[in-house]
C-alpha positions in Angstrom: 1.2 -21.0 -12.8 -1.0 -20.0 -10.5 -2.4 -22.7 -7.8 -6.6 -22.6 -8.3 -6.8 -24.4 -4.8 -5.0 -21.3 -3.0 -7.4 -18.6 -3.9 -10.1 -17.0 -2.1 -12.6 -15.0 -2.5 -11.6 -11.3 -1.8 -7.7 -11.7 -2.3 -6.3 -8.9 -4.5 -3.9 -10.9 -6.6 -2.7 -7.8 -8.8 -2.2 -3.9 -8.6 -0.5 -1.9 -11.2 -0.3 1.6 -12.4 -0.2 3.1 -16.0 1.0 6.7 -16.6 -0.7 7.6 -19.8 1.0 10.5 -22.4 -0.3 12.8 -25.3 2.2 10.3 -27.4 0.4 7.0 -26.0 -2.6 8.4 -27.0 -1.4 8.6 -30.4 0.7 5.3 -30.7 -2.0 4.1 -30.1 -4.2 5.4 -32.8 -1.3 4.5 -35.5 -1.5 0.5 -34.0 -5.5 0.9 -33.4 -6.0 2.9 -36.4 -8.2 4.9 -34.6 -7.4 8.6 -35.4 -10.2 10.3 -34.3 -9.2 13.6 -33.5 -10.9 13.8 -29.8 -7.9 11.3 -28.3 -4.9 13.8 -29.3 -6.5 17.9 -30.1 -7.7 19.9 -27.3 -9.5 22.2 -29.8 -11.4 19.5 -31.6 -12.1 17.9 -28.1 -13.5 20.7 -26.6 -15.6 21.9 -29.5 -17.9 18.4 -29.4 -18.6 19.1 -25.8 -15.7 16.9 -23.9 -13.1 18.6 -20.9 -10.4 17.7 -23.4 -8.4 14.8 -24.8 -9.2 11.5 -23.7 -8.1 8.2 -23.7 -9.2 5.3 -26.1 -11.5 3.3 -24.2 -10.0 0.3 -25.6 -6.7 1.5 -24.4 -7.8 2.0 -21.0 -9.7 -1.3 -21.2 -6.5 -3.4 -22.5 -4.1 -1.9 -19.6 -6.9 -2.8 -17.0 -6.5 -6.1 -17.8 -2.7 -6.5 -18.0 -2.2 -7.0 -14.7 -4.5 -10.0 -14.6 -2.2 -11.6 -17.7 0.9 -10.8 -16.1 -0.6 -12.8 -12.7 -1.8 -15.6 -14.4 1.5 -16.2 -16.9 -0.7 -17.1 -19.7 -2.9 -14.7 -21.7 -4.9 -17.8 -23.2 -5.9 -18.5 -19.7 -8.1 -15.6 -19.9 -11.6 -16.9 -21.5 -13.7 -13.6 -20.8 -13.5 -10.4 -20.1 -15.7 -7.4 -20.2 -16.4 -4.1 -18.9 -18.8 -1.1 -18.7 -17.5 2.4 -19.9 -18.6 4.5 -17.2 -16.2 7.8 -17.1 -13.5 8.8 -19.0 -9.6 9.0 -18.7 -8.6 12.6 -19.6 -4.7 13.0 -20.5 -3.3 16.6 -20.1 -1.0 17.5 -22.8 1.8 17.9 -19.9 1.2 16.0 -17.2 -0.6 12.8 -18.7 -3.0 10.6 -16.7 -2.5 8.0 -13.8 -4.9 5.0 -14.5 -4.3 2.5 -11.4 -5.6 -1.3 -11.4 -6.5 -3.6 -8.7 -7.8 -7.2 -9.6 -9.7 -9.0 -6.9 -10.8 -12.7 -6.7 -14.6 -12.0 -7.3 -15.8 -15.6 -7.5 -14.4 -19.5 -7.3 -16.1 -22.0 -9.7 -14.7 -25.1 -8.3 -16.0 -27.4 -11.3 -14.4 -25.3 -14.4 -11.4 -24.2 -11.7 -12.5 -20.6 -13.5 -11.8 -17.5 -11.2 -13.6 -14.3 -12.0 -11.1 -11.7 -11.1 -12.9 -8.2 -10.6 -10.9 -5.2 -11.7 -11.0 -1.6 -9.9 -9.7 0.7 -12.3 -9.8 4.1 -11.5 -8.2 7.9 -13.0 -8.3 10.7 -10.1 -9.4 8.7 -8.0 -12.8 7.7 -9.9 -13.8 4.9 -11.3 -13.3 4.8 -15.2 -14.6 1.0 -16.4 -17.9 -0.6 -14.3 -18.3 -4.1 -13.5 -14.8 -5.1 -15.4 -15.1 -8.7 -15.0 -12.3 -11.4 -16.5 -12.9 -15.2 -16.0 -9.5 -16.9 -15.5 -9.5 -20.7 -16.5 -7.0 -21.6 -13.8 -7.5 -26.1 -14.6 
């Protein structure tokens, strides 16, 4: 388990990155059920206005906290997480998308022994999820 008393603020404590595929994308709308077409058809995507295929948010957003889970050992330790959609993740049909993760001490709250861990997530080297915040209850 991770030791509360050797954190500080500004440590990275977790970088990982997730190659994404047209067949992710579509796992992941048979677990998710959601099969909307935007997150596997070019043609559909392109004809509502997007650059192509994107990724689930959700998807993006539950790989941008697994490296936080893995760190901590425990996924219960994890008592809030949340982020802001800001751009999306779009996944060629050939070469899929890179989605990299760095998670950063963002705040110690010695009472509750709670660590915010701040998550930079990022796809072509732009920021995909805004203030992506998850409170790890370290006690």
């Amino acid at each position: 388990m991770v030791d509360y008393s050797s954190l500080t603020k500004g440590d990275v404590v977790a970088e990982e990155s997730f190659h994404l595929t047209r067949d992710n994308l579509v796992r992941y709308a048979g677990a998710s059920g959601d099969f909307n077409p935007i997150h596997y058809r070019d043609d559909v995507a392109i004809s509502v206005g997007l650059p192509g295929v994107l990724a689930h948010g959700m998807l993006t957003m539950g790989l941008a906290v697994q490296p936080v889970s893995n760190w901590v050992g425990d996924p219960a330790r994890i008592v809030d997480y949340q982020v802001r959609f800001t751009r999306p993740v779009l996944v060629d049909g050939a070469t899929g998308a890179d989605v990299t993760v760095t998670a950063t001490v963002g705040a110690l709250e010695e009472e509750t022994q709670v660590a915010r861990i701040d998550l930079t997530v990022k796809y072509n080297d732009e920021t995909v999820l805004g203030k992506a915040q998850v409170r790890v209850n370290l006690a």
